[in-house]
DRENPA-3360 file (N, C-alpha, C; in nm, 2 decimals, always signed):
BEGIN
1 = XXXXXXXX = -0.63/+2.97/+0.62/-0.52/+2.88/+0.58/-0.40/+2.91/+0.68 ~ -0.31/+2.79/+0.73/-0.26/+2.80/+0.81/-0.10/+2.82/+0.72 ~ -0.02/+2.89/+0.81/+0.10/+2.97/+0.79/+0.21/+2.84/+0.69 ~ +0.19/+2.75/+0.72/+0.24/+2.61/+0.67/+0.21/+2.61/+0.54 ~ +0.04/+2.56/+0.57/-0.01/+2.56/+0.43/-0.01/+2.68/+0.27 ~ +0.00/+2.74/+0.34/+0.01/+2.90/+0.27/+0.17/+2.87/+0.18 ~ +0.31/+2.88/+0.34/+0.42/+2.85/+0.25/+0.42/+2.71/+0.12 ~ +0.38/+2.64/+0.19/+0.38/+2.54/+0.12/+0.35/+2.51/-0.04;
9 = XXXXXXXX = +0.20/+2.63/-0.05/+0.20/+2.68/-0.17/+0.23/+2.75/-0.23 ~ +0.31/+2.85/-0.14/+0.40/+2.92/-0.27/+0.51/+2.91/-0.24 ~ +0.60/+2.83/-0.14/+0.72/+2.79/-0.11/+0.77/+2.74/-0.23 ~ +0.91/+2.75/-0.21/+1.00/+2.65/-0.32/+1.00/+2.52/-0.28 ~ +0.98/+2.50/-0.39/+0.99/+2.32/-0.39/+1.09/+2.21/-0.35 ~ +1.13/+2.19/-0.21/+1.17/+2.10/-0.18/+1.23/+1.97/-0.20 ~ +1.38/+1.92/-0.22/+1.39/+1.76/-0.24/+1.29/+1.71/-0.21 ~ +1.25/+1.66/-0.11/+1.18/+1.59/-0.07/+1.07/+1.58/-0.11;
17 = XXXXXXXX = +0.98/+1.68/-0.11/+0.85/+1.68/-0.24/+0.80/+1.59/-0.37 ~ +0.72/+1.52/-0.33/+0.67/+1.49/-0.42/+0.54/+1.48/-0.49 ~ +0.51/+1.43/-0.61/+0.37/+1.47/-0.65/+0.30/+1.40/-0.60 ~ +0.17/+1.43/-0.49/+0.08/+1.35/-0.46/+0.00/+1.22/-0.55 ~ -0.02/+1.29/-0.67/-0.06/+1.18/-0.80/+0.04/+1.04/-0.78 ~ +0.16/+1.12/-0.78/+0.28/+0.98/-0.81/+0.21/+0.91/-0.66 ~ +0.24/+0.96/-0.54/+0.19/+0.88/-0.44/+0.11/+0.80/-0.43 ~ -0.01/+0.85/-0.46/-0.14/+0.76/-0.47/-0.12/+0.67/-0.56;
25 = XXXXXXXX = -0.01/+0.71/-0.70/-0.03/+0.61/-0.81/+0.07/+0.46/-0.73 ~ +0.18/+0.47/-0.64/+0.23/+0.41/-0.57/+0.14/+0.36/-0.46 ~ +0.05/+0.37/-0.36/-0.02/+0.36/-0.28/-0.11/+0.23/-0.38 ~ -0.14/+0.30/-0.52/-0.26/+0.21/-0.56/-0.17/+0.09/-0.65 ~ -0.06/+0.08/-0.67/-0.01/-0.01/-0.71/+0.04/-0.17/-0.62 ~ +0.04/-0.09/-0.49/+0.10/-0.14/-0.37/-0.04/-0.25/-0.33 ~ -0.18/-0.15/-0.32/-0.29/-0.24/-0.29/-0.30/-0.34/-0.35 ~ -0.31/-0.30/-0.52/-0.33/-0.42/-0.61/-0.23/-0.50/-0.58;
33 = XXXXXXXX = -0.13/-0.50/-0.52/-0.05/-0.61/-0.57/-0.09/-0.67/-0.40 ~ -0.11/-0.64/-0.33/-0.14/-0.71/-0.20/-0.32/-0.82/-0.22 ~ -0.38/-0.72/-0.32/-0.51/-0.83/-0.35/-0.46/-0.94/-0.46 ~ -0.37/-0.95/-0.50/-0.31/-1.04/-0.61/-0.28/-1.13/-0.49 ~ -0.20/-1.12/-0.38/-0.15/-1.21/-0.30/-0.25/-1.26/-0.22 ~ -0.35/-1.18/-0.20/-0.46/-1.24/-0.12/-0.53/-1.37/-0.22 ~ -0.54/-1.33/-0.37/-0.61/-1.42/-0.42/-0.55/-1.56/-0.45 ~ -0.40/-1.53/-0.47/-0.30/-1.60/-0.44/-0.34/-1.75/-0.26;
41 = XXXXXXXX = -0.32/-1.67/-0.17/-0.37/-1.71/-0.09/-0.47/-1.79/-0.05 ~ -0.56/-1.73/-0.09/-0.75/-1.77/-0.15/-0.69/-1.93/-0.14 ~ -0.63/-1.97/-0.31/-0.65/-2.08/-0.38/-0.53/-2.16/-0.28 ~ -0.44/-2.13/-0.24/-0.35/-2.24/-0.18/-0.48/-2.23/-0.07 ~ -0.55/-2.19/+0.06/-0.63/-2.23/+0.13/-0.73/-2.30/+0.08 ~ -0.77/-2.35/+0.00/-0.89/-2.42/-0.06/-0.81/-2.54/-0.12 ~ -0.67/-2.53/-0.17/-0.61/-2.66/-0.19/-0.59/-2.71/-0.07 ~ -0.55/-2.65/+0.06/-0.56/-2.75/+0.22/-0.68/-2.74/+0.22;
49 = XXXXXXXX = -0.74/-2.65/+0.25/-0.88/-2.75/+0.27/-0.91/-2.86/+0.23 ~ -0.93/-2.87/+0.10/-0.99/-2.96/+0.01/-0.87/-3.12/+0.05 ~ -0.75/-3.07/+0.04/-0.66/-3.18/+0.10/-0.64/-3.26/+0.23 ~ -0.76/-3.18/+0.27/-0.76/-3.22/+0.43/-0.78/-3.38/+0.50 ~ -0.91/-3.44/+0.40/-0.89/-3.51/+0.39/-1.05/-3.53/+0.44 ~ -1.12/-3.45/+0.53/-1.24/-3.47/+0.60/-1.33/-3.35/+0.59 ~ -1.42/-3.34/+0.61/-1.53/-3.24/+0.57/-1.45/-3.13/+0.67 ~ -1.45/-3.03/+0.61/-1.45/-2.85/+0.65/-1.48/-2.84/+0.81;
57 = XXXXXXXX = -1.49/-2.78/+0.92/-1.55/-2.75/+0.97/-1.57/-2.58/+0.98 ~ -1.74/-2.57/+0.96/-1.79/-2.45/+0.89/-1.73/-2.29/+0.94 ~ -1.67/-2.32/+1.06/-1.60/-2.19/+1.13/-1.52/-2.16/+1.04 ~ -1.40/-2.25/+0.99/-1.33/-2.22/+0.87/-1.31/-2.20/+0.79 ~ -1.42/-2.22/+0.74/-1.50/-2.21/+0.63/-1.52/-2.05/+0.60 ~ -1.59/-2.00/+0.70/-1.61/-1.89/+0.74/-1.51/-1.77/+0.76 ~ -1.45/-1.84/+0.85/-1.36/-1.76/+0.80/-1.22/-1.75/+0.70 ~ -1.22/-1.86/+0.61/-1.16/-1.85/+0.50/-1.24/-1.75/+0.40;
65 = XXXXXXXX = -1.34/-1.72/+0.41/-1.43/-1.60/+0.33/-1.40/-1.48/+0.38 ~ -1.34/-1.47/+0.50/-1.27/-1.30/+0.55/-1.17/-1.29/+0.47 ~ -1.10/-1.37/+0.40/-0.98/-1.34/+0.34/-1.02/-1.30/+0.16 ~ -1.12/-1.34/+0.15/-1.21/-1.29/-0.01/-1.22/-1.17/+0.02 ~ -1.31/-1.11/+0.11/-1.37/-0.98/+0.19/-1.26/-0.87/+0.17 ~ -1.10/-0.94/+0.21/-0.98/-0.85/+0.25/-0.97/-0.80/+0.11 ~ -0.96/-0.93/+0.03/-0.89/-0.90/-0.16/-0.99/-0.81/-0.19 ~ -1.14/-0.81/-0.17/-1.24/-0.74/-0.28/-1.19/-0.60/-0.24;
73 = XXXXXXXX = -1.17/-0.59/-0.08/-1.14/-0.48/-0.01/-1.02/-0.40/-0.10 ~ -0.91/-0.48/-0.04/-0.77/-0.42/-0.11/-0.79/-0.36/-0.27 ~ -0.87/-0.45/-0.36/-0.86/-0.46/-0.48/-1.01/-0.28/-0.52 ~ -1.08/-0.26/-0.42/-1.15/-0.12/-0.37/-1.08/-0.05/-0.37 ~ -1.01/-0.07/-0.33/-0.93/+0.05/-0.25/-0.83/+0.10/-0.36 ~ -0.74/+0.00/-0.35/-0.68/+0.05/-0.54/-0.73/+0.12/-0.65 ~ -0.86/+0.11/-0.68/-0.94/+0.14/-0.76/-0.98/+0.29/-0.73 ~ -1.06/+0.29/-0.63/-1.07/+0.41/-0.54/-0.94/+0.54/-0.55;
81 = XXXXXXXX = -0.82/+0.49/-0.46/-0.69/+0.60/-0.50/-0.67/+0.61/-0.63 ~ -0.70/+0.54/-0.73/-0.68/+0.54/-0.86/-0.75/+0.69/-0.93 ~ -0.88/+0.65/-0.90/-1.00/+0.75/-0.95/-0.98/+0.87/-0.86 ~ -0.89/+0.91/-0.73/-0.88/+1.03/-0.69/-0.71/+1.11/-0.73 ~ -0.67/+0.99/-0.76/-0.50/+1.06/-0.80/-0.55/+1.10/-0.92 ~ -0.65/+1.05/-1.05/-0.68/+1.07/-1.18/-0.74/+1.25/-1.16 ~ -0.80/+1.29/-1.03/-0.86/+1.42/-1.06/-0.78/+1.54/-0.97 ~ -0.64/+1.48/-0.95/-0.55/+1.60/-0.85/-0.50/+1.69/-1.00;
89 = XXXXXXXX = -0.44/+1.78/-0.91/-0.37/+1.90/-1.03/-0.21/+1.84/-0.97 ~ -0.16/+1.83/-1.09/+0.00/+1.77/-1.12/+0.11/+1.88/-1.00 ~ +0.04/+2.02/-1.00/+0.15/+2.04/-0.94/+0.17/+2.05/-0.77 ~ +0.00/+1.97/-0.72/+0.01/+1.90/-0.60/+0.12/+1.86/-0.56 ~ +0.17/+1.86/-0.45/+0.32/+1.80/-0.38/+0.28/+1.80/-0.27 ~ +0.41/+1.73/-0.22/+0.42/+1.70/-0.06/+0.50/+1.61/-0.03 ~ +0.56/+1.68/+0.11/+0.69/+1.63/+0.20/+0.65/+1.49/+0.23 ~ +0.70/+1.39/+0.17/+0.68/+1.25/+0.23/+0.79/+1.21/+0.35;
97 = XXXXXXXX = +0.86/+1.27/+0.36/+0.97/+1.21/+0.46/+0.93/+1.16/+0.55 ~ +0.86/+1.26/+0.66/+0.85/+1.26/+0.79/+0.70/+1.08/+0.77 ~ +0.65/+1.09/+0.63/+0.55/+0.99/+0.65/+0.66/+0.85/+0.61 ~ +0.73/+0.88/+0.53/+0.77/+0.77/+0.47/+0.87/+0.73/+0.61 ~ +0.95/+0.85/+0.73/+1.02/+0.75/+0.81/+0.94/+0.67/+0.89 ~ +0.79/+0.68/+0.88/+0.69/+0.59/+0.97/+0.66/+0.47/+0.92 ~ +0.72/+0.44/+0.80/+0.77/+0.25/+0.77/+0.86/+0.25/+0.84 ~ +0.80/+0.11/+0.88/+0.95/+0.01/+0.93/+0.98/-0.05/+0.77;
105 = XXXXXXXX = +0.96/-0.06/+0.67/+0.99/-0.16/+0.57/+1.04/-0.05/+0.46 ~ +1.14/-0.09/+0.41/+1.22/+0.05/+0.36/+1.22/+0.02/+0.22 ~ +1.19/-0.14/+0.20/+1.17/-0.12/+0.02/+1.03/-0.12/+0.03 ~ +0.97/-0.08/+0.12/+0.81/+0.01/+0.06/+0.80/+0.14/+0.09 ~ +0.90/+0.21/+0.15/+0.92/+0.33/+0.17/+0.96/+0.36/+0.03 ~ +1.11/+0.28/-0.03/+1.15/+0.34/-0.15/+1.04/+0.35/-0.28 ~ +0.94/+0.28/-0.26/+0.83/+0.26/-0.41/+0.70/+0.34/-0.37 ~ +0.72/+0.41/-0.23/+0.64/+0.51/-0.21/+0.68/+0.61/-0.21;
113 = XXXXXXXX = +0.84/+0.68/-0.26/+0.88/+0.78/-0.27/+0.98/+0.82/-0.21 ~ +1.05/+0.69/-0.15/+1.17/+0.71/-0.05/+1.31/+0.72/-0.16 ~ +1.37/+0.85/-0.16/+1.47/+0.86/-0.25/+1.65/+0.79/-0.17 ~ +1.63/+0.80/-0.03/+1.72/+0.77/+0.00/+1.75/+0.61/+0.04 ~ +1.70/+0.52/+0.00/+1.66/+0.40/+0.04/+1.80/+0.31/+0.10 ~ +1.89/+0.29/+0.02/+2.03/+0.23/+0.10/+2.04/+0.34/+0.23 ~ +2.01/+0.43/+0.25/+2.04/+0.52/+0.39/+2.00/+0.47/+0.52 ~ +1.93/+0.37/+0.52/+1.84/+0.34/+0.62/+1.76/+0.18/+0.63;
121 = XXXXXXXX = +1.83/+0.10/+0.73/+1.77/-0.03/+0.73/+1.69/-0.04/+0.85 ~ +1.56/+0.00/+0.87/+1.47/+0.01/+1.00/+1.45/-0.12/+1.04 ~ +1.49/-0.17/+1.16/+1.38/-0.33/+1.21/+1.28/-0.31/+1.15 ~ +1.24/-0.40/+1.10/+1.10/-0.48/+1.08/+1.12/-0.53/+0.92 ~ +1.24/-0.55/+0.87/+1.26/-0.57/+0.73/+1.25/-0.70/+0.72 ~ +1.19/-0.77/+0.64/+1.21/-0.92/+0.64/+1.24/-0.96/+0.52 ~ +1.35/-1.06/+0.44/+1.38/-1.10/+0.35/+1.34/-1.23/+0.35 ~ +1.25/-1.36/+0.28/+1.27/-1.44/+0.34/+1.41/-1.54/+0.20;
129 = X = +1.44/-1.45/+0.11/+1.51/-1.51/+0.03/+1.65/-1.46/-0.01;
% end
């Protein structure tokens, strides 16, 4: 065990620290809600299609089916961090900072555990409303 890891577990608990459960339970909230958009997506692409006006051509087709692939994916994956945050021990923790300053998008930093969120407006934020 490395000198890190060792403090870490019997170090005092740090601001910044948080329960890995909570993370993952944020991580798996975040997925689901990105396969909701995907499926979202799904159906307005099958209304242009279908509105197109002329038969499909099958490349598109095709790859309108990568975008199913992504949701089943996303909507895995969710599921998955679900069933591993369900078997951590609560008093798991960890310094999110240094991960959370590796978003550029700061209201997904704050729902991933970012406490200081008005402190910091990184490029790459996009509002479109």
């Amino acid at each position: 065990m490395t000198a890190t890891a060792e403090r870490r577990q019997t170090g005092p608990r740090r601001e910044s620290d948080v329960a890995l459960a909570e993370v993952l339970s944020a991580m798996k909230t975040e997925l689901a809600e990105l396969a909701v958009c995907g499926e979202r997506l799904q159906d307005i692409l099958g209304e242009a299609i279908s509105h197109a006006g002329k038969c499909p051509d099958p490349a598109l087709i095709e790859e309108a089916q990568g975008l199913d692939r992504m949701v089943q994916r996303l909507s895995a994956l969710s599921d998955f961090i679900q069933a591993v945050s369900g078997e951590l021990p609560a008093a798991w923790t960890l310094d999110v900072d240094a991960a959370l300053d590796a978003l550029p998008l700061s209201d997904l930093a704050a729902r991933l555990g970012r406490r200081d969120v008005g402190v910091r407006s990184p490029s790459g934020d996009f509002d479109m409303f």
